[in-house]
Backbone bond lengths (Angstrom), bond angles and torsions (degrees), N, CA, C in turn:
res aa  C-N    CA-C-N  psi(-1)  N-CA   C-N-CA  omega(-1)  CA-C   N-CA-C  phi
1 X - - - 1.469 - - 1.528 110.08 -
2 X 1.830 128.49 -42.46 0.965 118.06 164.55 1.084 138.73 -60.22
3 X 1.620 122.19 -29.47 1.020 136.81 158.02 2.017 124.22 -43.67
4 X 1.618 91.40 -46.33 1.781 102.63 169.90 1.286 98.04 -38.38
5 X 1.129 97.38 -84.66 1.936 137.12 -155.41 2.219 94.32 -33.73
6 X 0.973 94.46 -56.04 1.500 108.15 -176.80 1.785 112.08 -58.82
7 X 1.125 107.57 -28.94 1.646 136.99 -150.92 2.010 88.05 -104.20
8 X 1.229 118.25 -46.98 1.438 112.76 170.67 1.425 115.39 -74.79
9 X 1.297 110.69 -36.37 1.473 122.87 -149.27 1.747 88.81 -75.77
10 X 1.461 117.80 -58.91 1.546 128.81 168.99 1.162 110.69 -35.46
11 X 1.499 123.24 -46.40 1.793 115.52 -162.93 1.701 103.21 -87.91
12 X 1.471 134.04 -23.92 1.349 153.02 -167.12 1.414 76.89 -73.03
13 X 1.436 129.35 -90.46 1.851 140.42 168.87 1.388 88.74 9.69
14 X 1.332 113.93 -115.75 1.482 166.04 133.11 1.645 73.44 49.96
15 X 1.565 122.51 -61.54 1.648 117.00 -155.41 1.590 116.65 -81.09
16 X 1.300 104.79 5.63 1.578 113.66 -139.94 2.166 82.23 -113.29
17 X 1.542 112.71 -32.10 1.579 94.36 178.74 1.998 119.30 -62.36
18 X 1.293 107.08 143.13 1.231 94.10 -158.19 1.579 93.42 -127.41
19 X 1.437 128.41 162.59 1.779 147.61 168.50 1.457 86.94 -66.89
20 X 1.600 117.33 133.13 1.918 95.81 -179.07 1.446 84.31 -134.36
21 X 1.637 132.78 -25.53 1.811 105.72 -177.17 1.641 71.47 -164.95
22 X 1.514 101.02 149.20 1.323 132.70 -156.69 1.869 93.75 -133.08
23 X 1.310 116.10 141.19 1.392 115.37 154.87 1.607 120.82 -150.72
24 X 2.007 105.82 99.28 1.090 79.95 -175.50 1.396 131.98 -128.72
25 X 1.101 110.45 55.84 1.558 133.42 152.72 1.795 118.59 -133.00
26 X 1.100 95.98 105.30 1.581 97.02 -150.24 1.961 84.40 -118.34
27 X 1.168 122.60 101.25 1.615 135.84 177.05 1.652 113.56 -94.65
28 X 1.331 117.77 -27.50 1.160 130.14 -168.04 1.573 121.16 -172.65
29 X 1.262 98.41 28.54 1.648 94.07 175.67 1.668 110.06 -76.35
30 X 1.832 78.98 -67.31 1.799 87.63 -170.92 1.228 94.49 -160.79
31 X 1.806 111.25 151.49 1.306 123.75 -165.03 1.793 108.72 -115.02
32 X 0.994 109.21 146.94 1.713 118.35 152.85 1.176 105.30 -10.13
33 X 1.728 88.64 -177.42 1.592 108.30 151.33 1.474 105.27 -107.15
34 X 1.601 126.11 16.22 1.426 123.43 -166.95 2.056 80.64 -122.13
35 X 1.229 120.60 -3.75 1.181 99.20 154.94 1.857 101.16 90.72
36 X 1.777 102.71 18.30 1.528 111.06 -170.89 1.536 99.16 -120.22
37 X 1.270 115.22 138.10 1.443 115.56 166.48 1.498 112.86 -99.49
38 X 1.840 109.28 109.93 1.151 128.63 -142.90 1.723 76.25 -117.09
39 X 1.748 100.03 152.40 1.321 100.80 136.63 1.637 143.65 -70.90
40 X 1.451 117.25 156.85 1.496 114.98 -130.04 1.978 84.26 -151.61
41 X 1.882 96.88 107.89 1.274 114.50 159.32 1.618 109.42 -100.71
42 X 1.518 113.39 124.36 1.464 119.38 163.30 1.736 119.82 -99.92
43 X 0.763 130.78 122.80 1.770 162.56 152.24 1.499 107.57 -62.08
44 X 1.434 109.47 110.49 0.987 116.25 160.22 1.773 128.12 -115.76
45 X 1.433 122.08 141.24 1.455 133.86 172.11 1.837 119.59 -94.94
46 X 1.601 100.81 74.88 1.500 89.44 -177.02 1.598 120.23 -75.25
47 X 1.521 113.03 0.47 1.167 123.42 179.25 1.661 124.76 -59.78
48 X 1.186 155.68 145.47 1.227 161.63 154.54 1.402 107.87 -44.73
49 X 1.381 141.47 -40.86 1.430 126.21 160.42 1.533 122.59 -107.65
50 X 1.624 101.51 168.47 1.586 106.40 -158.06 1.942 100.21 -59.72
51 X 1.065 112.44 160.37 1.491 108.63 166.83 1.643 100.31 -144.84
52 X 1.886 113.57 124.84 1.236 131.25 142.06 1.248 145.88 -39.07
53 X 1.042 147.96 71.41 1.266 142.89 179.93 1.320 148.17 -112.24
54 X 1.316 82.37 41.05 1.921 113.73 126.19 1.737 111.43 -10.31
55 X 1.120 128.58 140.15 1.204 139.81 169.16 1.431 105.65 41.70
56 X 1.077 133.03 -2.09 1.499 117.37 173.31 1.964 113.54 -72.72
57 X 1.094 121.42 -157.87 1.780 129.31 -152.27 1.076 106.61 -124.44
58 X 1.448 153.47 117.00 1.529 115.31 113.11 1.506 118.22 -121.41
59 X 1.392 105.29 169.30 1.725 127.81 -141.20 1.485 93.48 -118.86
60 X 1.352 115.09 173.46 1.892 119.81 126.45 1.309 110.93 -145.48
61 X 1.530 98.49 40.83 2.107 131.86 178.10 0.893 143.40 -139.90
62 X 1.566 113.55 52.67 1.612 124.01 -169.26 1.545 97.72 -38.97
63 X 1.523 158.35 95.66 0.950 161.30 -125.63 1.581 110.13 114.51
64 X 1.745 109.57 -40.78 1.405 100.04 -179.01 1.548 90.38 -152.12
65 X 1.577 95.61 90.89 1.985 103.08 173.32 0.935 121.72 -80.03
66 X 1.788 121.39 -15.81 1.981 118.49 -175.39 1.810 84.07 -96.95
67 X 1.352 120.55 39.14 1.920 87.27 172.66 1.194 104.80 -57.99
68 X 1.404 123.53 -65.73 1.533 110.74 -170.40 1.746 108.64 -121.47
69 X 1.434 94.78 151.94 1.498 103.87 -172.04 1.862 116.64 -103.57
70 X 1.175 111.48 140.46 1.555 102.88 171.63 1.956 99.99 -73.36
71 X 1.637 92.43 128.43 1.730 105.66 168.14 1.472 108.72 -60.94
72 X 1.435 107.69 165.71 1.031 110.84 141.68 1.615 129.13 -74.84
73 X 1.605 108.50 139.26 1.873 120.51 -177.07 1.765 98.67 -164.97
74 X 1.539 88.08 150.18 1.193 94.31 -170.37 1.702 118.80 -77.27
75 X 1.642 106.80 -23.03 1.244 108.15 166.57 1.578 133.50 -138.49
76 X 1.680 110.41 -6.74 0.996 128.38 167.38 1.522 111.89 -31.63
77 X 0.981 91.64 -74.32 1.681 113.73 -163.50 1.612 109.97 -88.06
78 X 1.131 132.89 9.86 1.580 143.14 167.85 1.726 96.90 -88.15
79 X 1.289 103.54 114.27 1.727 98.11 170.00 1.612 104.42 -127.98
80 X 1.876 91.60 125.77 1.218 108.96 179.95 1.437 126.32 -54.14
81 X 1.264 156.43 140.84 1.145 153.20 136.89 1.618 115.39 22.31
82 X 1.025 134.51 96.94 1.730 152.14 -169.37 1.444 86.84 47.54
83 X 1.198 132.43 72.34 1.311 154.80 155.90 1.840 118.17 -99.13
84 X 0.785 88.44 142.13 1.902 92.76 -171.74 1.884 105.17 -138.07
85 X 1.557 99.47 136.21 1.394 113.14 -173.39 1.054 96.74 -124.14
86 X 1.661 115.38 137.31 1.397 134.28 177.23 1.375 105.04 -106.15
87 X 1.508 131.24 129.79 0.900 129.60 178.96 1.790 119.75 -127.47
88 X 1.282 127.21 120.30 1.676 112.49 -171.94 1.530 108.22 -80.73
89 X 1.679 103.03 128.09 1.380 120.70 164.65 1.679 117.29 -86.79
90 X 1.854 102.32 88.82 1.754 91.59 -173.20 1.180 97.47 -132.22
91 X 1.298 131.62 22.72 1.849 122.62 -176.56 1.351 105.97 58.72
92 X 1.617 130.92 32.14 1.193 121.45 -173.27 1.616 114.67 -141.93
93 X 1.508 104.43 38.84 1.054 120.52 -170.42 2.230 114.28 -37.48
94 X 1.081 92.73 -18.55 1.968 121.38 172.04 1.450 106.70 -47.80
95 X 1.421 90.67 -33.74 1.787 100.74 -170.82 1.678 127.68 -79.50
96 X 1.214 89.45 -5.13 1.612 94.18 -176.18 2.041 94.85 150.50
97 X 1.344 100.03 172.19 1.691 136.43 179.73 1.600 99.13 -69.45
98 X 1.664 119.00 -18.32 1.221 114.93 -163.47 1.206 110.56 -125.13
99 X 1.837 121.92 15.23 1.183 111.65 175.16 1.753 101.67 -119.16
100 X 1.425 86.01 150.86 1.768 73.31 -166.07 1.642 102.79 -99.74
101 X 1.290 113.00 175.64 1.767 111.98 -176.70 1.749 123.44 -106.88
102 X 2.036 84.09 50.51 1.725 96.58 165.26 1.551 71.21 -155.43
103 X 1.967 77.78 163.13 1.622 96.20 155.34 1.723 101.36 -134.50
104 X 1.702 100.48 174.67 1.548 92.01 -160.48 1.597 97.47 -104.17
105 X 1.045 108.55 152.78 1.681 130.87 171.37 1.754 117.62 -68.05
106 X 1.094 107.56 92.82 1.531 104.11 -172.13 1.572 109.41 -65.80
107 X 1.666 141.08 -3.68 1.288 130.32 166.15 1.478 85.74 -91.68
108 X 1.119 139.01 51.60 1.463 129.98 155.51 1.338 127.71 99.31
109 X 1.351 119.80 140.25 1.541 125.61 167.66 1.782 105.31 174.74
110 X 1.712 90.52 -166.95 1.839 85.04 -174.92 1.409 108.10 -109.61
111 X 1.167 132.93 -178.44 1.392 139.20 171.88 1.627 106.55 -142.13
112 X 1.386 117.15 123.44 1.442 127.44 -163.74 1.366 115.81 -116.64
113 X 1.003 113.87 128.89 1.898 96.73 168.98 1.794 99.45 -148.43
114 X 1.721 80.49 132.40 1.793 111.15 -172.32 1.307 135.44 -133.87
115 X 1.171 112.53 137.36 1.231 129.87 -138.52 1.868 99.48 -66.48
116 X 1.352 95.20 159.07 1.415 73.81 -169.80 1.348 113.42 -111.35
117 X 1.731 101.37 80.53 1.547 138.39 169.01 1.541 99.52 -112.13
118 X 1.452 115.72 -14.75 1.554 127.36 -174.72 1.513 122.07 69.04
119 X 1.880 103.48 6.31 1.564 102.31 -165.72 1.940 89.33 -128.88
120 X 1.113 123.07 -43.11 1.495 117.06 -177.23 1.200 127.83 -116.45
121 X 1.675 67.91 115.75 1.732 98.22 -167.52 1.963 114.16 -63.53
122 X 1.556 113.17 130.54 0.817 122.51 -124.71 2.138 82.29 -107.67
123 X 1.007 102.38 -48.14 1.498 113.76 173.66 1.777 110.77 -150.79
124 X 1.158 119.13 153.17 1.733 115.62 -178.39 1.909 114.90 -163.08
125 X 0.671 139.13 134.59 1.446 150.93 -162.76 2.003 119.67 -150.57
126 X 1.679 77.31 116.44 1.696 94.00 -172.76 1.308 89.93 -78.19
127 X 1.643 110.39 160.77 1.261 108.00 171.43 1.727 111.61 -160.76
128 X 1.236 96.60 124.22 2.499 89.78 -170.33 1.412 93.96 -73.17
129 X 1.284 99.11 -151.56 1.372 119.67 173.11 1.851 130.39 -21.55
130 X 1.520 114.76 152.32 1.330 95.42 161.33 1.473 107.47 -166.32
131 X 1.712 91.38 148.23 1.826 77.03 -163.24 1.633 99.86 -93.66
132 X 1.417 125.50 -176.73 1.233 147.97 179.29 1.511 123.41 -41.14
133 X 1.181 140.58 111.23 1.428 132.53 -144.07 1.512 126.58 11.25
134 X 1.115 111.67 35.72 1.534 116.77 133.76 1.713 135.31 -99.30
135 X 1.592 90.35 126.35 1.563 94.06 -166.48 1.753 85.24 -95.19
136 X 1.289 81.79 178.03 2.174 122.74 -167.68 1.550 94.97 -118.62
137 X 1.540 88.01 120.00 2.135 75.18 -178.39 1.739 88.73 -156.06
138 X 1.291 113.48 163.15 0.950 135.77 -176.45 1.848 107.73 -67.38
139 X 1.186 135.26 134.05 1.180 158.74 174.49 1.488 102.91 -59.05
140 X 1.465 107.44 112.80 1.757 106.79 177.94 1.109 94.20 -37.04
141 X 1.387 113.98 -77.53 1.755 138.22 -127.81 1.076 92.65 -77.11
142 X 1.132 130.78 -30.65 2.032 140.60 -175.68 1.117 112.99 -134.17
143 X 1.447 129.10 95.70 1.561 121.93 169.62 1.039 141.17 -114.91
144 X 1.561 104.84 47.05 1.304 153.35 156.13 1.519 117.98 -78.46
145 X 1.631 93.86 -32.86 1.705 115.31 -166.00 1.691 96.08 -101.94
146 X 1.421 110.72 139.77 0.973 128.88 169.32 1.345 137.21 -108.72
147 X 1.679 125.42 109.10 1.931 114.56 -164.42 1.175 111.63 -138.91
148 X 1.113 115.21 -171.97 1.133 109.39 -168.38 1.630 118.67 -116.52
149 X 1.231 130.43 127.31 1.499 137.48 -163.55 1.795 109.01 -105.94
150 X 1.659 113.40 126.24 1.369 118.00 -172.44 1.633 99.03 -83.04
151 X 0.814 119.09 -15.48 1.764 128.18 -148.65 1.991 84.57 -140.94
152 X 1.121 116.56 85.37 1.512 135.85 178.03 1.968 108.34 -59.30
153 X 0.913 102.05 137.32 1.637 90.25 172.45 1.598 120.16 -128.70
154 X 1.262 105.66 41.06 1.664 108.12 -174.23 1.317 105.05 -46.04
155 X 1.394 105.43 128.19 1.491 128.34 -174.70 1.119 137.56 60.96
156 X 1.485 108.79 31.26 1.402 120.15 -178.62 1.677 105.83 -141.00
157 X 1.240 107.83 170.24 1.879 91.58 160.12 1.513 127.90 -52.57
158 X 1.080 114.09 151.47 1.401 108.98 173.25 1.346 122.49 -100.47
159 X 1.468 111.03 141.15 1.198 126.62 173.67 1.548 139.44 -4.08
160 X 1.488 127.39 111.08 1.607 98.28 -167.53 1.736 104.53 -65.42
161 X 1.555 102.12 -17.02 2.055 97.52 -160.22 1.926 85.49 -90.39
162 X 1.597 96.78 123.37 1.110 95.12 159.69 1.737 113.95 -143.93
163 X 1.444 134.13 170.90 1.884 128.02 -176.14 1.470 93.83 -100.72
164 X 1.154 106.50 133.84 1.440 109.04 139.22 1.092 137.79 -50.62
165 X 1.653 130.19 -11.20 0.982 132.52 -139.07 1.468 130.43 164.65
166 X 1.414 124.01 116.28 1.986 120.92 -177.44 1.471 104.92 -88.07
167 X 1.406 101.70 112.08 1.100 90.10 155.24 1.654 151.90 -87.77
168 X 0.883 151.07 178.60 1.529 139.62 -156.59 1.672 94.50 -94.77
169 X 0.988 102.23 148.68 1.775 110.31 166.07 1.410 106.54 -53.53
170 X 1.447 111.38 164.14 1.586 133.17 148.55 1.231 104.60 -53.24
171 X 1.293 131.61 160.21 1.540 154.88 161.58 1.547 101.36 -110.83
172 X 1.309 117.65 114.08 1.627 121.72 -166.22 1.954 89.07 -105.82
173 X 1.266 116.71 151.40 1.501 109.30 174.00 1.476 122.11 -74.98
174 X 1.679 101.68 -27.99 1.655 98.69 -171.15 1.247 90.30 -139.13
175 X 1.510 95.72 147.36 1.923 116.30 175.10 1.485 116.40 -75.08
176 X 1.502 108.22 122.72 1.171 111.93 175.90 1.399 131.79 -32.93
177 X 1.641 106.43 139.87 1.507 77.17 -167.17 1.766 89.48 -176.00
178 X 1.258 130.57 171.96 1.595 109.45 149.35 1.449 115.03 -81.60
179 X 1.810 106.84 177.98 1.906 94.98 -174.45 1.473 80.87 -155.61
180 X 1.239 130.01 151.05 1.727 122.84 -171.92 1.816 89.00 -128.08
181 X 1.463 129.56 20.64 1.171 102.40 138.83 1.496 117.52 -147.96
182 X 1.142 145.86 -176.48 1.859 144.07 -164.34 1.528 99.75 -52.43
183 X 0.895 149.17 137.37 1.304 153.66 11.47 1.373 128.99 88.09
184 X 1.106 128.96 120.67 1.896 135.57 150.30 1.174 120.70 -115.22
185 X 1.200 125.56 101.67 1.344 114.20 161.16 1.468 135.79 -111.41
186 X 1.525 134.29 139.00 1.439 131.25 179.83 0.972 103.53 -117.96
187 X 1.398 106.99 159.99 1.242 129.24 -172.77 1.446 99.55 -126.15
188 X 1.819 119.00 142.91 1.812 113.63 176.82 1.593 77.37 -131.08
189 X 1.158 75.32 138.43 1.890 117.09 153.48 1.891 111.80 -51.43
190 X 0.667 164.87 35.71 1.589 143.22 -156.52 1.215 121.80 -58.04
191 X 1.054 121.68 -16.08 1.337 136.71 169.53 1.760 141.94 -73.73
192 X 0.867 142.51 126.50 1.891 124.36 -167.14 1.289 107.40 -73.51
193 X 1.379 129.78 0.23 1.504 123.47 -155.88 1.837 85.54 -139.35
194 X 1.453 108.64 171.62 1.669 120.50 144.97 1.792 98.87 93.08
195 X 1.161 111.98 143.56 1.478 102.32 159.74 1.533 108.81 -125.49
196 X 1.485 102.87 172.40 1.603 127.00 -179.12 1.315 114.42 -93.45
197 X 1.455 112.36 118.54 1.350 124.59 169.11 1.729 127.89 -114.86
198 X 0.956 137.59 134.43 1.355 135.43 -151.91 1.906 109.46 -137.63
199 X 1.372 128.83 133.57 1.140 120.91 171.52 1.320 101.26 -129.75
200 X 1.501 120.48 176.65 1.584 136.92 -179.46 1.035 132.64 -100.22
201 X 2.165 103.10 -11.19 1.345 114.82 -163.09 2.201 99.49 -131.03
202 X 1.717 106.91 12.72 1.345 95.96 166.94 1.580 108.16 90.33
203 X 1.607 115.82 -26.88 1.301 119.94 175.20 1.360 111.96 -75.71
204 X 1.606 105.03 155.67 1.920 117.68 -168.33 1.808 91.85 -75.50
205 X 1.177 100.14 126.82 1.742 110.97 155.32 0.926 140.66 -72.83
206 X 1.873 130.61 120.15 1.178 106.79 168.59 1.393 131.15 -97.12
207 X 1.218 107.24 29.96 1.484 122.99 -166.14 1.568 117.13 75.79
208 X 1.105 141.39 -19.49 1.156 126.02 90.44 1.438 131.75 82.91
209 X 1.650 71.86 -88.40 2.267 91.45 -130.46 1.756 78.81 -137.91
């Protein structure tokens, strides 16, 4: 019976590590130790004890969930109690125990991680577009909810300021350019939400000005 109890209590654990902030177009966040700014999956342990993960999965191919496996290490891969592991996504698995052998597609894809039964998937997150050091991370207050963070926090908590949401550029009518006589220009919204603000001198608006 103790053995059960221990045997549920472990696999309940086991379901609870979660994908918590993703970054994958990373230009200038933060680099290697090879001195490359790689894309960057973080792992989080909201559990009360340490958890190993050793032989467990992650993918960016529900089609192929064992692509790469966590090695065995004696402490790399042990994450302490609300502990968070940063791991580089560069196809360069050559580079170290901590780079895995995909990198992620910033117009979109999934990121998987599985148990290492190789079939149940343990946590996973679709994800579209993404712009330039902005990571995708889980919502303090809701982390269920997924947004988007300007100021990335691989391996730490994440951010309370986060977007719901990118919005699409303006559509300007004419391409920049000089013009030597008057001019019309519009500006469209493309978007259902947000408004357009415009200045003469290059400075941020607060509507305002």
């Amino acid at each position: 019976m103790f053995f059960l109890v221990l045997f549920i209590l472990f696999s309940e654990l086991k379901g609870q590590l979660i994908i918590n902030e993703i970054l994958a177009s990373n230009l200038s966040y933060g680099f290697d130790g090879y001195g490359e700014y790689d894309d960057i999956i973080e792992i989080f342990n909201p559990t009360q004890i340490e958890i190993d993960l050793t032989g467990y999965f992650l993918s960016d191919d529900i089609n192929n969930l064992t692509k790469w496996i966590f090695p065995a290490h004696d402490t790399l891969f042990v994450i302490p109690p609300n502990g968070y592991l940063k791991l580089w996504a560069d196809d360069e698995p050559e580079q170290g125990v901590d780079h895995l052998s995909f990198s992620l597609d910033k117009d979109g894809e999934s990121v998987i991680l599985t148990d290492p039964n190789g079939t149940t998937v343990i946590d996973q997150i679709h994800f579209g577009y993404q712009l330039s050091n902005v990571s995708y991370g889980r919502d303090v207050q809701n982390i269920d909810n997924w947004v988007y963070f300007t100021n990335p926090s691989l391996g730490f908590t994440n951010n309370a300021q986060g977007y719901n949401g990118i919005l699409s550029p303006p559509h300007i009518s004419l391409n920049t350019g000089y013009y030597d006589q008057p001019i019309s220009v519009s500006i469209l919204n493309p978007n259902n939400s947000g408004e357009i603000f415009y200045t003469f001198n290059e400075s941020f608006s607060t509507g305002n000005n």
